[in-house]
LUMTI-449404 format. One line per field, with one value per residue (C-alpha): residue number from 1; x, y, z. Coordinates in Angstrom, 1 decimal, always signed. Layout:
num c(NUM:...)
px c(X:...)
py c(Y:...)
pz c(Z:...)
# end
This chain:
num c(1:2:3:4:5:6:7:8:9:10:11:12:13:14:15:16:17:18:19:20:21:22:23:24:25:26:27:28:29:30:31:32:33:34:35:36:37:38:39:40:41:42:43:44:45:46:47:48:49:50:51:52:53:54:55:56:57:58:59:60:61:62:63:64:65:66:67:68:69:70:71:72:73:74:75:76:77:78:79:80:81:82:83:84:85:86:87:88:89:90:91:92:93:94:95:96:97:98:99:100:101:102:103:104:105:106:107:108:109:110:111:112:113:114:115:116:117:118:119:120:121:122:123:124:125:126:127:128:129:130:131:132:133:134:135:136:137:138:139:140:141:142:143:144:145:146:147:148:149:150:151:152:153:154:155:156:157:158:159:160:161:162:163:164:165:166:167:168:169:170:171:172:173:174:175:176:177:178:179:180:181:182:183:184:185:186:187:188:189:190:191:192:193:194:195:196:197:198:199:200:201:202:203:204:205:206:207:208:209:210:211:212:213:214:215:216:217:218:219:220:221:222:223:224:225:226:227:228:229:230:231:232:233:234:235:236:237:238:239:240:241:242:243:244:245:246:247:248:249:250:251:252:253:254:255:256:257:258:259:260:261:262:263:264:265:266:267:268:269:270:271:272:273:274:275:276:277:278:279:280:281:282:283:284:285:286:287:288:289:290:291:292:293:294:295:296:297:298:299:300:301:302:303:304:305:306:307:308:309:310:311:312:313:314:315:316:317:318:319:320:321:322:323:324:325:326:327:328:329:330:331:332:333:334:335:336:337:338:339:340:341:342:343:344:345:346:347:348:349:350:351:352:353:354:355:356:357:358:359:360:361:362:363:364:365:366:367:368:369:370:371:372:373:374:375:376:377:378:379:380:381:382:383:384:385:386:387:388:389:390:391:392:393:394:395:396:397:398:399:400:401:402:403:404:405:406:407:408:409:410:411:412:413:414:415:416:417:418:419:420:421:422:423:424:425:426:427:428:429:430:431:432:433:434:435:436:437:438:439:440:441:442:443:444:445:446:447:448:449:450:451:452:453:454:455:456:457:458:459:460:461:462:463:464:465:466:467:468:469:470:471:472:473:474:475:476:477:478:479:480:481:482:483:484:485:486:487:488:489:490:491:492:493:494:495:496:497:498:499:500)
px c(+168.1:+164.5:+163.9:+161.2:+161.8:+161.3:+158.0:+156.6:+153.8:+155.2:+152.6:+154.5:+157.7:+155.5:+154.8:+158.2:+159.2:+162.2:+161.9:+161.5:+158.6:+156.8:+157.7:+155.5:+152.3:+152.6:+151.0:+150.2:+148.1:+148.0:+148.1:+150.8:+151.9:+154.9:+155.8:+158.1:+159.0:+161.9:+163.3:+163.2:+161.8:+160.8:+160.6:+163.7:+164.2:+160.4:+160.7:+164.5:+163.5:+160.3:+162.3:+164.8:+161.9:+160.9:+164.1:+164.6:+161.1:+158.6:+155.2:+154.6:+153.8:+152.0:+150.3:+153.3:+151.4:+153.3:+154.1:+156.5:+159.4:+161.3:+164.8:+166.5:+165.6:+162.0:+162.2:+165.0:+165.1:+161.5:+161.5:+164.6:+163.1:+159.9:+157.8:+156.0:+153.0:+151.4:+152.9:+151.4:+151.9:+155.3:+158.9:+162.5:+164.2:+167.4:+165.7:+166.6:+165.1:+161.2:+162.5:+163.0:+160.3:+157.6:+158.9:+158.5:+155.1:+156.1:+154.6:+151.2:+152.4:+149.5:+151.5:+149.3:+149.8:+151.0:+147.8:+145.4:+146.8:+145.6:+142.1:+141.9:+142.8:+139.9:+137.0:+138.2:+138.9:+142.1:+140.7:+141.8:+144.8:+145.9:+148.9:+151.1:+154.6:+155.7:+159.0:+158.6:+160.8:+158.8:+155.1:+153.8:+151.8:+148.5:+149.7:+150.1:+153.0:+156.0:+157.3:+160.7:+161.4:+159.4:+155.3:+154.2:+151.0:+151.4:+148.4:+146.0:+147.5:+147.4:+144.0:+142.6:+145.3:+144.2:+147.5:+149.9:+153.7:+156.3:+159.9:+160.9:+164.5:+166.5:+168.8:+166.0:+166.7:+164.4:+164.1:+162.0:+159.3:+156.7:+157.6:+154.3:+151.6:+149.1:+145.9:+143.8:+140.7:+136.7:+135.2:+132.7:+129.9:+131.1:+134.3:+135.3:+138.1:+141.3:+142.7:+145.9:+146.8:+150.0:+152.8:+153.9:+149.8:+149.5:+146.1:+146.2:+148.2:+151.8:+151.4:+149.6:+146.8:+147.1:+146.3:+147.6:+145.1:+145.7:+149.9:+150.0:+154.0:+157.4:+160.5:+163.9:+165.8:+169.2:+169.3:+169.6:+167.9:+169.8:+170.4:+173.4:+174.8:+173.6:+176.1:+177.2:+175.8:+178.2:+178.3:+174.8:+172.9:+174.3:+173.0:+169.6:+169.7:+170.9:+168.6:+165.6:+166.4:+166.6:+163.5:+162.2:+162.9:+161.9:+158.7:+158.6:+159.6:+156.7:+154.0:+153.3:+154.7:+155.0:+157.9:+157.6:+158.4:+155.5:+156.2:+158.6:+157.7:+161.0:+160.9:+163.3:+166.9:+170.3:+169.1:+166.3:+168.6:+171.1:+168.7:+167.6:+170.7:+171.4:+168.8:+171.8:+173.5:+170.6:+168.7:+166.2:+164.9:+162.8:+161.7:+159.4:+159.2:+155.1:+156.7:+156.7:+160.1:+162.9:+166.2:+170.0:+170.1:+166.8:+168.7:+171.4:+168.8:+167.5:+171.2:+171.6:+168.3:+166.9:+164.4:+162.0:+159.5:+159.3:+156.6:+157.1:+155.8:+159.4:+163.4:+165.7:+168.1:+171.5:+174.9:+175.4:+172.0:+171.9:+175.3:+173.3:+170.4:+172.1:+174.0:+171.0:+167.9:+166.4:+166.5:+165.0:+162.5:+161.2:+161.6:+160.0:+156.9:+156.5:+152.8:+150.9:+151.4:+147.9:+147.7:+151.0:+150.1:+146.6:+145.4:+143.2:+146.2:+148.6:+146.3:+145.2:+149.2:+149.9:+153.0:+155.7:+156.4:+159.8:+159.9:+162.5:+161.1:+162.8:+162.1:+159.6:+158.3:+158.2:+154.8:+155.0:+154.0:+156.5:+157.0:+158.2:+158.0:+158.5:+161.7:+161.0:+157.1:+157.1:+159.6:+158.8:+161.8:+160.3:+156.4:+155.4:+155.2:+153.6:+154.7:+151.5:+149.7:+151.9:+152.1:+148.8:+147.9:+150.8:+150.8:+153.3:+154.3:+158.2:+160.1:+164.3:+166.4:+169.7:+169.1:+170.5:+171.6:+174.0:+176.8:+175.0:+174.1:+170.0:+167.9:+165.7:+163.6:+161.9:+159.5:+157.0:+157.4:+157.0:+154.5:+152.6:+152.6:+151.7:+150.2:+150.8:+147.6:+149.1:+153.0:+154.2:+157.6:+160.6:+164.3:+167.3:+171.4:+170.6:+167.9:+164.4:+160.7:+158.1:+155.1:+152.0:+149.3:+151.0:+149.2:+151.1:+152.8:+154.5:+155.4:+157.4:+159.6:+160.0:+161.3:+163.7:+165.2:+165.2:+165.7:+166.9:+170.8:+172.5:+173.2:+169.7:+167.8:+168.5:+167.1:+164.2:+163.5:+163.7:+161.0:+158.6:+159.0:+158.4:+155.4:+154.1:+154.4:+153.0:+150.2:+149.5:+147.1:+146.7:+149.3:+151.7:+153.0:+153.8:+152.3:+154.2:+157.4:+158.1:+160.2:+163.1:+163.0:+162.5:+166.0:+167.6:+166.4:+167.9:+171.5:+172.0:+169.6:+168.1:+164.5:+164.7)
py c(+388.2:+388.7:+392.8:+395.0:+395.0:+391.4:+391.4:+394.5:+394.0:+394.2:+391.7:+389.2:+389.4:+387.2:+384.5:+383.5:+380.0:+377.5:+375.4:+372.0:+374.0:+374.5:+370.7:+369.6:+371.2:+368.4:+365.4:+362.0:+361.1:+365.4:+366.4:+369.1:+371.1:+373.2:+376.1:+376.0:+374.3:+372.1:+373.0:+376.9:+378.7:+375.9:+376.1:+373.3:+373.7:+372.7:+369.9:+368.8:+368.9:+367.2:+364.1:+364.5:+364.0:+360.9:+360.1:+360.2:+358.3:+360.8:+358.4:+361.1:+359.8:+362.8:+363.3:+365.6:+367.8:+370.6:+372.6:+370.1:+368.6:+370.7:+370.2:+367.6:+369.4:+368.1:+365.1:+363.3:+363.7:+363.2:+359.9:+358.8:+358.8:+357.3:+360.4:+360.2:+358.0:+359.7:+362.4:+364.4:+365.7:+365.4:+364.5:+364.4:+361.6:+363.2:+362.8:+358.8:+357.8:+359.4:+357.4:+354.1:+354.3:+355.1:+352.0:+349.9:+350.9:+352.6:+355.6:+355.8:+358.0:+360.6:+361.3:+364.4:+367.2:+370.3:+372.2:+369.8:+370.4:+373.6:+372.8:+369.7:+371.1:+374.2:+371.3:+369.2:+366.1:+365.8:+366.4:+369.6:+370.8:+370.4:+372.3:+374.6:+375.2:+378.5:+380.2:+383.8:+386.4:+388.7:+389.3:+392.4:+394.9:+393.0:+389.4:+389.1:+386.7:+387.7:+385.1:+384.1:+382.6:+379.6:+380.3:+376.5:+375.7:+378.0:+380.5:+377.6:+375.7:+378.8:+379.8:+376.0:+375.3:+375.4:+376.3:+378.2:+378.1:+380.8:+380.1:+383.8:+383.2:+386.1:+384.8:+385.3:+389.2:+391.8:+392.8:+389.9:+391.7:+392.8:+389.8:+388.1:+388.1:+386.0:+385.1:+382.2:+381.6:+381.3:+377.8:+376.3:+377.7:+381.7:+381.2:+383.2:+383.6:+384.2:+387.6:+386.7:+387.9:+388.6:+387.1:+390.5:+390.6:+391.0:+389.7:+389.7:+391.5:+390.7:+389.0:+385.7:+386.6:+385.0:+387.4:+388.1:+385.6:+382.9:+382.8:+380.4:+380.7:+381.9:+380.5:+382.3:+380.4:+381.4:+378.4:+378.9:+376.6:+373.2:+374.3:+373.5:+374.9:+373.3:+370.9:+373.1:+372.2:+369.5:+368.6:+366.5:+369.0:+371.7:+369.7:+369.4:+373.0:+373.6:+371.1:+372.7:+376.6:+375.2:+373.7:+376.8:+378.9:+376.4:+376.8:+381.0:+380.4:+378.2:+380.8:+378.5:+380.4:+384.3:+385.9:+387.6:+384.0:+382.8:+382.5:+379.2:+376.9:+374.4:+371.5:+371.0:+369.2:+370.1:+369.3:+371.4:+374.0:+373.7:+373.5:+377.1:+378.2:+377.7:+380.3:+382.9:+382.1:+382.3:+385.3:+385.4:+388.3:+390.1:+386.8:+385.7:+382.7:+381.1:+378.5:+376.4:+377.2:+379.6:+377.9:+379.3:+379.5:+381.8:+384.8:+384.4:+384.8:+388.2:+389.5:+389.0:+390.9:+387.7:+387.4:+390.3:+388.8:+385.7:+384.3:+381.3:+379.6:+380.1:+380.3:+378.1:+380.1:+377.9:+380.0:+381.0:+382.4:+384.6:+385.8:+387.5:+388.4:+390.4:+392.3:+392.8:+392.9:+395.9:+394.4:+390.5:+392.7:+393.7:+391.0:+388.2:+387.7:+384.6:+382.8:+380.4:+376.8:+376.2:+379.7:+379.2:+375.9:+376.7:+374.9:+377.9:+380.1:+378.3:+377.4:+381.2:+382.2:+380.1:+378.2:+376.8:+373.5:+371.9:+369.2:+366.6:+362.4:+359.1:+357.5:+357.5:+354.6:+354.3:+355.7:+358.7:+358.0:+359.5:+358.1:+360.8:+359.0:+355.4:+353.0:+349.9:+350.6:+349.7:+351.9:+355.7:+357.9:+361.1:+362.4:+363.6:+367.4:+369.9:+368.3:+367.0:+370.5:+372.4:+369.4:+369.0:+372.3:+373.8:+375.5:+373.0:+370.3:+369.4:+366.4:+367.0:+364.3:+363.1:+359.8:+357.1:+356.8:+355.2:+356.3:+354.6:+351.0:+352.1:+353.7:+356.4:+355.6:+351.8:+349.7:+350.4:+352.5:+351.0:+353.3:+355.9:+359.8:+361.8:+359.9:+359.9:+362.6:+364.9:+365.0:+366.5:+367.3:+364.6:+366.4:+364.5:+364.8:+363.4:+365.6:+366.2:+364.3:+365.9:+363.9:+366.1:+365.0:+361.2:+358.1:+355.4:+353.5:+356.7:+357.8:+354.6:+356.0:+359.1:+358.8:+355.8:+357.7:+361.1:+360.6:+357.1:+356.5:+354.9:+351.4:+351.4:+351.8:+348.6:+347.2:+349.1:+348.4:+345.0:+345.2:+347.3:+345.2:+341.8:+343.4:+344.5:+341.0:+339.1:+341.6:+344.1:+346.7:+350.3:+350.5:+347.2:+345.7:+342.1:+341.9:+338.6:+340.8:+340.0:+342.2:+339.9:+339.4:+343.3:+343.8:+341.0:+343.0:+346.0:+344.8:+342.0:+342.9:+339.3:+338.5:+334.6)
pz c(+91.1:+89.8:+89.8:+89.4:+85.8:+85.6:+88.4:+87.9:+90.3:+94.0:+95.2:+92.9:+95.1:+98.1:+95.1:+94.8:+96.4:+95.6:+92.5:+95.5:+97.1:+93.6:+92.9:+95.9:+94.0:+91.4:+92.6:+90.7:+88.4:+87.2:+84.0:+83.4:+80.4:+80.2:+77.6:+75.0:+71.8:+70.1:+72.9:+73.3:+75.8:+78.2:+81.9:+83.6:+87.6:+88.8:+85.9:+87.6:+90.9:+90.8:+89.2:+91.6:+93.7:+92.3:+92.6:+96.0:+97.2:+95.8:+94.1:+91.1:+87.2:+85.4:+82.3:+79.9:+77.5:+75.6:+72.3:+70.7:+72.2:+74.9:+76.5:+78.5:+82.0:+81.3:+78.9:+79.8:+83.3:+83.9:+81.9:+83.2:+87.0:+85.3:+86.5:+83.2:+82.6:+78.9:+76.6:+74.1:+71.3:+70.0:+71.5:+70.3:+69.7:+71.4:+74.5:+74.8:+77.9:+76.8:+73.3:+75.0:+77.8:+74.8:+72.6:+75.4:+76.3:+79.7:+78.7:+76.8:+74.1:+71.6:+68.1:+66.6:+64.5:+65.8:+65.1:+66.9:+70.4:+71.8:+70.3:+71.9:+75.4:+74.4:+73.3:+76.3:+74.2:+76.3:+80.0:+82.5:+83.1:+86.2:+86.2:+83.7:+84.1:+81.8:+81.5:+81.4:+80.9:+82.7:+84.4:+83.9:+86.6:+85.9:+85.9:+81.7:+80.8:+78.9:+76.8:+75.5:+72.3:+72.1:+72.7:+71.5:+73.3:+76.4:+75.6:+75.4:+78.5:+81.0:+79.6:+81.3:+83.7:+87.4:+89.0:+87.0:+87.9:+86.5:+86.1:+85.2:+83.6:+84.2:+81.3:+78.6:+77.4:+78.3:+74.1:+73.9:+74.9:+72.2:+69.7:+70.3:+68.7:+71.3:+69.9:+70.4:+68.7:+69.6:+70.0:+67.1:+66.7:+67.2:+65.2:+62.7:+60.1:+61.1:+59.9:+58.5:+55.2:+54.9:+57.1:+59.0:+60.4:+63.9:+65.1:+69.1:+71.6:+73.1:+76.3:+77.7:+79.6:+83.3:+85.9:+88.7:+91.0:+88.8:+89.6:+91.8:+92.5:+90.8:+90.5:+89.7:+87.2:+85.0:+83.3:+79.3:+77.0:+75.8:+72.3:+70.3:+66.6:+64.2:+61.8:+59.1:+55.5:+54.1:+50.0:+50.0:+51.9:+49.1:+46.1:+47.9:+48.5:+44.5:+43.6:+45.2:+43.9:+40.6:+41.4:+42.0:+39.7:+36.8:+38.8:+38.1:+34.8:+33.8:+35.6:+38.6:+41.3:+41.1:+40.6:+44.3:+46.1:+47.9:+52.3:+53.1:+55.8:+57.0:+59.1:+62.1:+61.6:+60.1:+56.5:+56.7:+57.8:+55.4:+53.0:+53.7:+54.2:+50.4:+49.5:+50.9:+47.4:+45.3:+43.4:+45.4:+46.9:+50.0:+51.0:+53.3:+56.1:+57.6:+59.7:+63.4:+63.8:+62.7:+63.1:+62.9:+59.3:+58.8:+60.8:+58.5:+55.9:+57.9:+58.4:+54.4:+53.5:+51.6:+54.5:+55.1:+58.2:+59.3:+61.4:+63.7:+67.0:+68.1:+67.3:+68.3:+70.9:+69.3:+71.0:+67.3:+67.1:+71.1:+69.5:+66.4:+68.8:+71.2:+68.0:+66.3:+68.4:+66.7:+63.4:+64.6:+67.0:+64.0:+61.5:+63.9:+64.9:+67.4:+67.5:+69.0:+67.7:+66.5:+64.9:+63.1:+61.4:+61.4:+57.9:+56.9:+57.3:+55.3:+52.3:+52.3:+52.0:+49.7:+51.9:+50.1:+52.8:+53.0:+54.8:+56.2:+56.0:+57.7:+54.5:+51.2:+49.0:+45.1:+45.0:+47.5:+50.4:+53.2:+57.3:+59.3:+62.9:+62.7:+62.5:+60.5:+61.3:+64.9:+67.2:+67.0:+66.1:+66.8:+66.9:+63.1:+64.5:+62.4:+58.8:+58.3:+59.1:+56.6:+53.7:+53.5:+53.1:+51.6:+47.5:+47.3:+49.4:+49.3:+50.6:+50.9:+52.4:+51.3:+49.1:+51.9:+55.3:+58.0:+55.8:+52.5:+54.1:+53.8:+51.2:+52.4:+49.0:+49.8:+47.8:+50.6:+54.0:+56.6:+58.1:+56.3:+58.3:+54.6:+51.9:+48.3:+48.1:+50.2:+48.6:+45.7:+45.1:+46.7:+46.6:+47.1:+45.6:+43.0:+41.4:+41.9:+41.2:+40.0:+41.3:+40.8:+38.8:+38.2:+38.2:+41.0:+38.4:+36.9:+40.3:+40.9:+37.7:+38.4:+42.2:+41.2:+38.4:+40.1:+43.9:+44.3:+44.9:+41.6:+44.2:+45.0:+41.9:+40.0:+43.8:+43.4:+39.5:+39.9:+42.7:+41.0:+37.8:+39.8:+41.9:+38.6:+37.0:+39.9:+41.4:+38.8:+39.8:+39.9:+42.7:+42.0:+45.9:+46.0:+49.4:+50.1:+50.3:+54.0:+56.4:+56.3:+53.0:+52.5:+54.4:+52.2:+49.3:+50.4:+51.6:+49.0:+45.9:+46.1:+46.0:+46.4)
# end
């Protein structure tokens, strides 16, 4: 039952309709964003009954723009009743129906980075918006948003919405109030720097700006977010982990990183995660996390004291994580600071840190070059997020994966990707078991030795010698490919070590 604590302007009470009645206001052909991000914080009964809508007669396909990817209540469902005709910027890959619908056309899909969104929607590369969808966890006497715990691209998205719909979720706790730091930034020619210099900075004020003429209806919802516990860290993650700390502190030794560890961006996924989780064995100290967003393992890191602050666009609201939330909200209210997507992988903010970026690929060649998106270069996986905004900006730019995958049958290290997200100028460092290589400042050719003796999986690197050796006998160049190398006889290669 929404109270005055959650509506504190009594007008707001005449605003509130069923989630059906708020469904009608979405017609075809509209472009609609929603709040939220991987998935946290996202708004789900206007998005489930408008498909069940569709569904039931209803001629609707919109336009679905948003922070990253957001939960099955939007995703899935809307996909599923083919309700969606483009999406942008980024989806997950858990969501199968968007997954298949996208690979077979269906819907017009826009891969970007993370960072390019909101400005986009600002320049009007993108076109209006017709309607916003934003779960809020409260509205406050004049009409400003409260936020839960993902922000994304809301700020930007209310800012140039024309109708702006508010799920207030009565489930999302009150103490989330005054963890935002809202600011969006001035359009070319009257912008200026912005004024982030250390990674506890707050630059703007709590609350998305709406007002309360802009509202066009509320929705009561108690529905939490569709996140799960994330797989514990299992004996390859650990190596990765040990692998990378070692890394690290060979790094502080030798004078290139300070002593006081520069902030840590991570990627999304369970290795990522368990990747940070390993820092809760090491010796490092009052450290600090610039990132998209803060998963399970960085409130670990908080509870421990390893983690000072850490900034993010959101957290992921896992049961594991509400659990530590609700125990410890005075310590996260002031540890976390939640932004908006384009300010937290702003380029000019993460070079002027000094980010350490860890990153998560599908797969990376001899020479560097990393696909974070595509299966075998046609069917998209998952959108390449903000990777790209934090590794190629980052102090250093670090690729962890485990060395193979489906249970050993693939190498994640190829002779070639087979589509290029980062290229080998923006990658530096690839992590995997089996140790780590050191790619900065390498020519292509010694790049191919250092990856297949450091990264590669023992089965694979005989494989991958004798296609180097070959490309380098029958092409030569400064980057050796025998171009001739088909796709079948690529997959040959890999399952059977045959070249013929």
């Amino acid at each position: 039952m929404l109270t005055e604590q959650r509506l504190r302007q009594p007008s707001l009470f005449e605003k509130i309709v069923s989630a059906e009645q708020a469904a009608e206001l979405i017609t075809d052909g509209m472009s609609v964003g929603v709040s939220g991000f991987t998935p946290s914080g996202y708004p789900k009964k206007v998005t489930q009954a408008l498909a069940k809508a569709v569904r039931d007669g209803k001629q609707c396909r919109i336009a679905l723009w948003s922070g990253a990817s957001v939960g099955p209540e939007i995703e899935e469902e809307l996909a599923a009743a083919n309700a969606v005709s483009r999406r942008a910027p980024y989806y997950a890959a858990s969501n199968k129906s968007m997954r298949t619908a996208i690979n077979a056309g269906e819907i017009r899909y826009t891969d970007m980075h993370l960072s390019h969104m909101a400005q986009q929607i600002d320049y009007g590369f993108l076109g209006p918006v017709d309607t916003v969808i934003v779960e809020a966890v409260a509205i406050t006497e004049n009409g400003e948003l409260v936020l839960g715990p993902g922000v994304g691209n809301t700020p930007m998205l209310v800012r140039h919405a024309k109708n702006v719909i508010v799920e207030v979720n009565t489930c999302q706790p009150l103490e989330l109030e005054g963890m935002h730091d809202i600011f969006i930034p001035a359009k070319p020619p009257f912008r200026r720097e912005i004024p982030i210099f250390n990674v506890g900075d707050r630059i703007g004020g709590p609350y998305v700006e709406c007002g309360l003429e802009r509202i066009t209806c509320i929705v009561e919802s108690d529905v939490v977010d569709h996140v799960r516990n994330l797989v514990p860290p299992d004996e390859k993650s650990e190596q990765i982990a040990g692998n990378l700390i070692d890394f690290l502190k060979n790094e502080q030794k030798h004078y290139r990183i300070p002593q006081q560890m520069l902030p840590i961006q991570s990627g999304v996924g369970s290795i990522a995660n368990a990747v940070l989780a390993g820092l809760l064995n090491s010796d490092f100290e009052n450290l600090q996390m610039y990132s998209e967003i803060l998963q399970d393992a960085v409130f670990d890191l908080i509870l421990s004291g390893k983690v000072k602050r850490a900034s993010g666009c959101a957290f992921t609201p896992s049961p594991s994580v509400l659990k530590k939330f609700s125990a410890n909200r005075e310590l996260f209210h002031e540890s976390i600071i939640l932004r908006p997507l384009d300010i937290s992988n702003h380029p000019e903010v993460i070079r002027r840190l000094g980010i350490i970026a860890l990153n998560t690929p599908l797969e990376f060649d001899i020479y560097g070059n990393a696909n974070s998106t595509h299966v075998v270069g046609t069917h998209m996986m998952n959108g390449i997020g903000g990777s790209g905004d934090y590794m190629r900006n980052g102090y250093l730019s670090i690729f962890t994966t485990e060395s193979t995958a489906k249970g050993g049958a693939i190498s994640r290290i190829v002779p070639m990707v087979s589509h290029v997200d980062h290229t080998e100028h923006d990658t530096m460092v690839f992590i995997t078991e089996w140790g780590v290589a050191d790619v900065r400042g390498l020519s292509p050719r010694e790049r191919a030795k250092t990856i297949i003796d450091k990264c590669a999986h023992p089965d694979y690197r005989p494989l991958l010698w004798d296609y180097y050796k070959a490309a380098e006998k029958s092409r030569g160049g400064h980057t050796p490919h025998d171009f001739g190398f088909s796709l079948s006889m690529y997959q040959k290669y890999l399952y059977t070590g045959s070249m013929k």
